[in-house]
C-alpha positions in Angstrom: 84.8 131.1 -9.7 88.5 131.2 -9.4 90.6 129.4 -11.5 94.0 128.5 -10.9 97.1 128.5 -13.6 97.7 124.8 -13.7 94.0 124.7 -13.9 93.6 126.9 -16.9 97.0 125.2 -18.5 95.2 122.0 -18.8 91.8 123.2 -20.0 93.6 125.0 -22.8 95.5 121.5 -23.4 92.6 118.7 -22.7 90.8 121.4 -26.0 93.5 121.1 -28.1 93.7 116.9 -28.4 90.2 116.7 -28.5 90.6 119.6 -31.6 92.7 116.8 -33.5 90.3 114.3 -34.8 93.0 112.3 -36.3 93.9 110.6 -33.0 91.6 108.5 -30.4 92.3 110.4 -27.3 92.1 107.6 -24.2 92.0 109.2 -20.8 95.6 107.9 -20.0 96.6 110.5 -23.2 94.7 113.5 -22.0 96.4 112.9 -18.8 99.9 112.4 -20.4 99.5 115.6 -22.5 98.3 117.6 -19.4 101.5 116.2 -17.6 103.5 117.5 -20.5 102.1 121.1 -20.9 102.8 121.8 -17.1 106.3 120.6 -17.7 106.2 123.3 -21.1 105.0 126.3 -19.7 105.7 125.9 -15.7 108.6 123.7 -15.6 106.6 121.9 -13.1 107.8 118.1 -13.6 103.9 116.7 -12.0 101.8 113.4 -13.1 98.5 114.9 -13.6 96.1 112.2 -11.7 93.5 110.4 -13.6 90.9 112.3 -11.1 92.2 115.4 -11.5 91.5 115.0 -15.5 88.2 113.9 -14.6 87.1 117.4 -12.6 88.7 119.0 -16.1 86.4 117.0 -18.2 83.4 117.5 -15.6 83.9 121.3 -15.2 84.5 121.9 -19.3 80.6 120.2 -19.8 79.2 122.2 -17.1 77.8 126.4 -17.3 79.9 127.0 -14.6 83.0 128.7 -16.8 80.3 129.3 -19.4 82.4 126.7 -21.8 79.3 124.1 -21.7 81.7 121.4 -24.2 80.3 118.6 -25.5 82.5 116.4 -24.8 81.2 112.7 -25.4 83.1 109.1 -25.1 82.7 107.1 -27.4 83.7 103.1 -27.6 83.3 103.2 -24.0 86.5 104.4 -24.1 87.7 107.0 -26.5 86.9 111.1 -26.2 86.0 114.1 -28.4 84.1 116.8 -29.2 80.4 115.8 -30.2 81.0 119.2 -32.4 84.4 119.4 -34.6 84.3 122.6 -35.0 84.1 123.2 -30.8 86.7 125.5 -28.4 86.8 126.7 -25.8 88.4 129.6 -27.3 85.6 130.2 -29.7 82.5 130.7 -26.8 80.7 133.3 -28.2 80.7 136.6 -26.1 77.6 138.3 -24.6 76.6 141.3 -24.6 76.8 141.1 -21.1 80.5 140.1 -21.2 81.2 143.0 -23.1 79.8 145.2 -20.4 81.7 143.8 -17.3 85.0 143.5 -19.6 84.6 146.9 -20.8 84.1 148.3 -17.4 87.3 146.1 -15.7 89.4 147.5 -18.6 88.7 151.1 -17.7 89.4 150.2 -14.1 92.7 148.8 -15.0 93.9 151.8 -17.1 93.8 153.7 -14.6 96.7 152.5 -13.3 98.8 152.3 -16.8 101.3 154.3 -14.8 101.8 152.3 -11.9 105.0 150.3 -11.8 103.4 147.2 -11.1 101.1 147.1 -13.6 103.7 148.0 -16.6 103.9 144.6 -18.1 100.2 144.3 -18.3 99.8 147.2 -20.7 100.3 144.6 -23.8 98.0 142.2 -22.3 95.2 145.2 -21.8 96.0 146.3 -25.7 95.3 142.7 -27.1 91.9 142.4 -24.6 90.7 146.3 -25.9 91.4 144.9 -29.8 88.7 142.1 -28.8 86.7 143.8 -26.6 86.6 147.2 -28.8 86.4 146.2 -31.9 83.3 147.5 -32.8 83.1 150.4 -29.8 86.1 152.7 -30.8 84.6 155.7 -28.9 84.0 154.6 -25.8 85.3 156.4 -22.6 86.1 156.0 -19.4 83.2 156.8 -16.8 85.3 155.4 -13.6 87.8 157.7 -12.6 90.2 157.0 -9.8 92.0 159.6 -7.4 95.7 159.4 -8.6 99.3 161.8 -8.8 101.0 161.7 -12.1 103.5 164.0 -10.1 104.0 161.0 -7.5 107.7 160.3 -7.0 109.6 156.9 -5.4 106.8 154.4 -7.7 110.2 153.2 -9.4 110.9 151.9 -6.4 107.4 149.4 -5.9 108.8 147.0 -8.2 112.4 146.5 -6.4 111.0 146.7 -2.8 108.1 144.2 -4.3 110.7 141.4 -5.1 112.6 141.9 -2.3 109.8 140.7 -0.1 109.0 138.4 -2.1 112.5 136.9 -2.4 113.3 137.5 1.0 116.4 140.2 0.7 118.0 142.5 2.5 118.4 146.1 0.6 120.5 149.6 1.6 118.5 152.2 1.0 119.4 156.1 0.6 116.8 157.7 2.3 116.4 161.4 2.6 113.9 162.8 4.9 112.5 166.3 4.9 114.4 167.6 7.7 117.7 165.9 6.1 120.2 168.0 4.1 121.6 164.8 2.7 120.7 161.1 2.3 121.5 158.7 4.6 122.4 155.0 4.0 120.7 152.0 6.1 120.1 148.5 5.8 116.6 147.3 5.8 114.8 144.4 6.0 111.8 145.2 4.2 108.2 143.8 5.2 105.2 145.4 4.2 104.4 147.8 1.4 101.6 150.3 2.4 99.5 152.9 0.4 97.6 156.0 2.4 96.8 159.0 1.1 97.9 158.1 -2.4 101.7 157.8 -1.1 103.6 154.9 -0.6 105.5 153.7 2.7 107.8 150.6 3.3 107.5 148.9 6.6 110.8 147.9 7.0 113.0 146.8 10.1 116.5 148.4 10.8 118.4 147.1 13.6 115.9 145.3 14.9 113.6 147.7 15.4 110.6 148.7 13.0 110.7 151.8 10.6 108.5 153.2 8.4 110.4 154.8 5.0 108.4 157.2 2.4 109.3 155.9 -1.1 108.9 159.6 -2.8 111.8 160.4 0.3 114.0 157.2 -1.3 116.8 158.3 -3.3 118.4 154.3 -4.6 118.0 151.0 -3.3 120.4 148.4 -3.5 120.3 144.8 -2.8 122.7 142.9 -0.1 123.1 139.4 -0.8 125.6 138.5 1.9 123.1 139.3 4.7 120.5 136.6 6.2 116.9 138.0 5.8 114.7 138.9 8.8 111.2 137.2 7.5 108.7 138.5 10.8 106.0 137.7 8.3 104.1 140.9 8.9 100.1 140.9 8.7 99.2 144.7 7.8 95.8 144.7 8.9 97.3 143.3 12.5 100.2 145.8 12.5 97.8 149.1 11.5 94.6 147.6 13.2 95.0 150.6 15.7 96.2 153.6 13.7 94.9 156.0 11.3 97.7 156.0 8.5 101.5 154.6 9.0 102.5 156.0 12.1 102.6 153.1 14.6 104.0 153.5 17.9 104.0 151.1 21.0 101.6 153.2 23.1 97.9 151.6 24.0 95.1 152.9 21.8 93.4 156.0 23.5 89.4 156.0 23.3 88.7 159.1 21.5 85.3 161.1 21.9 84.5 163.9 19.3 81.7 165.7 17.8 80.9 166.2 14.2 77.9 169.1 13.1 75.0 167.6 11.9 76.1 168.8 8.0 78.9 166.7 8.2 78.1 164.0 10.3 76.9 161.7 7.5 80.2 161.9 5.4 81.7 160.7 8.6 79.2 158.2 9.2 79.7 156.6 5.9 83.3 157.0 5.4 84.7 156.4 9.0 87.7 157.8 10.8 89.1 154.6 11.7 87.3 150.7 11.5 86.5 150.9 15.4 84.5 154.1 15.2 81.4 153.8 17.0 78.2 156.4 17.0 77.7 157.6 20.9 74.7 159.8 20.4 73.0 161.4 17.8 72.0 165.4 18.6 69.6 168.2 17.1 73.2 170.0 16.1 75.1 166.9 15.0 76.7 163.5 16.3 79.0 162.6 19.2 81.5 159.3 17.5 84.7 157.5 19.5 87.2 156.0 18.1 89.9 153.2 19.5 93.4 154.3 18.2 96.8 155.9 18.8 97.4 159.0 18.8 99.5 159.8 15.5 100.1 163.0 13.3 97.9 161.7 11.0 95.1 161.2 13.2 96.0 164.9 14.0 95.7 166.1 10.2 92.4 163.9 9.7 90.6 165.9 12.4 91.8 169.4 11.5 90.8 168.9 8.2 87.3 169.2 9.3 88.3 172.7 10.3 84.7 174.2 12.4 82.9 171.0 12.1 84.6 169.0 14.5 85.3 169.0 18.4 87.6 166.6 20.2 85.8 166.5 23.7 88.5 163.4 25.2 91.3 162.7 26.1 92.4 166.5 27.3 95.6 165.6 26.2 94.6 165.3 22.2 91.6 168.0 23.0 94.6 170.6 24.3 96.8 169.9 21.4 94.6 170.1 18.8 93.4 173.7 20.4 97.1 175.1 20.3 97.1 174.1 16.8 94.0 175.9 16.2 95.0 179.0 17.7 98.1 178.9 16.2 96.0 179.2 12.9 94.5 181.9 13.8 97.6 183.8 14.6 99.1 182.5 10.9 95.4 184.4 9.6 96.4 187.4 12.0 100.0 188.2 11.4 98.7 187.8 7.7 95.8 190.8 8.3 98.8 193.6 9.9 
């Protein structure tokens, strides 16, 4: 069940007076000291409402965060802990628990690299002194796909909070076919991962562009210019590609053929979320596809090298044929 931060914040609180058995704790004081602790830790000036503090109470008895208080009234009016010695922070953890913990912390230090996640390395380090105090060998058995080589992830964190805050930045961008970088202003919209690179969706001049961040050379922001908000839905804007590349031409329905050895890889890890199975053969399985055509559409299919076979449009068919005899004249030229 998710929990918001306010939530959590008055949890944490509602234990601590009933902690203090030197003081009668009405309902009107748990609600004051919740109003107070939001005001502490989120500067968040809010009267907590006597119902609200009610659900606290009501959720804090129950199984359903696992914190099962017993929390009584007594007097017909006062609350506490039925236990003295009872907190929440003191709910013994399972077995179980351990498990799932263990498991998300290997997950998470995976990315101990990645920008974003920088500040939680002290947070990981405090949950692995709890979590591993009596398992010091343990090691990872999930590994994720990731380039320690990977340039322009100093950049995630700056283009993040620009979103977020809605500002303009210059970027120096320098493509491959650039000899030097090139200033623009951007209003940037959408951060985007493929292929374990990152791409900023950005708009320059009204127009939408789509910037590398290992290509990115510095980013500065512009305060003096009004954002552009167009409030961008990614899986809207790529619901037709494979990859980045969007253009404004229609999807084209594309027909192809995969042998029947590698028919099931693309079966259960599709080209593209339209892809549909047309008919299934002795010598593999005819698939379409509803997308624009793009470069990496392109590179998807010849990296199937002999396995594959666009059979429509012509158009994609033809190119990807002039690619593949220009292959065989890179092999050839090789051979003299």
């Amino acid at each position: 069940m998710p929990i918001n931060k306010n939530a959590l914040i008055r949890y944490k609180t509602i234990d601590k007076c009933l902690q203090n058995n030197y003081k009668q704790w009405t309902l009107n004081d748990l609600i004051e000291a919740c109003s107070d602790a939001l005001y502490e830790y989120e500067g968040k000036d809010i009267d907590v409402s006597k119902r609200t503090v009610q659900l606290d109470i009501q959720m804090m008895r129950s199984d359903k965060l696992g914190y099962n208080a017993p929390i009584v009234v007594y007097d017909r009016k006062y609350y506490k802990y039925e236990d003295p010695d009872y907190s929440i922070v003191n709910i013994p953890v399972t077995d179980k628990d351990v498990k799932v913990m263990n498991e998300a912390i290997q997950v998470l230090r995976q990315f101990k690299d990645f920008s974003l996640f920088k500040e939680m390395d002290g947070v990981l380090q405090r949950l692995e002194d709890s979590v591993y105090a009596s398992q010091k060998n343990n090691r990872a058995i999930i590994h994720l796909d990731k380039n320690e080589q990977l340039k322009g992830l100093e950049f995630i964190d700056v283009i993040y909070e620009a979103i977020q805050n809605k500002k303009v930045i210059d970027v120096a961008y320098q493509s491959f076919s650039a000899r030097s970088s090139s200033i623009m202003k951007v209003h940037p919209q959408l951060l985007k991962e493929f292929n374990n690179r990152w791409f900023l969706l950005a708009t320059n001049k009204g127009k939408f562009i789509t910037l590398a961040l290992d290509r990115i050379v510095t980013i500065d922001i512009d305060n003096r210019l009004e954002y552009q908000d167009l409030q961008v839905d990614g899986d809207t804007y790529y619901k037709d590609v494979v990859g980045v590349t969007v253009s404004n031409s229609k999807p084209l329905r594309i027909k192809f053929w995969v042998d029947k050895k590698n028919a099931p890889y693309v079966i259960t890890k599709p080209f593209h979320t339209s892809q549909r199975i047309i008919e299934t053969r002795e010598d593999g399985t005819i698939f379409n596809i509803l997308v624009q055509h793009n470069f990496e559409l392109e590179r998807l299919i010849l990296g199937f090298g002999d396995s594959i076979e666009v059979l429509k449009p012509k158009k994609l068919r033809d190119r990807i044929l002039r690619k593949l005899h220009q292959s065989v004249k890179n092999y050839s030229e090789i051979d003299k």
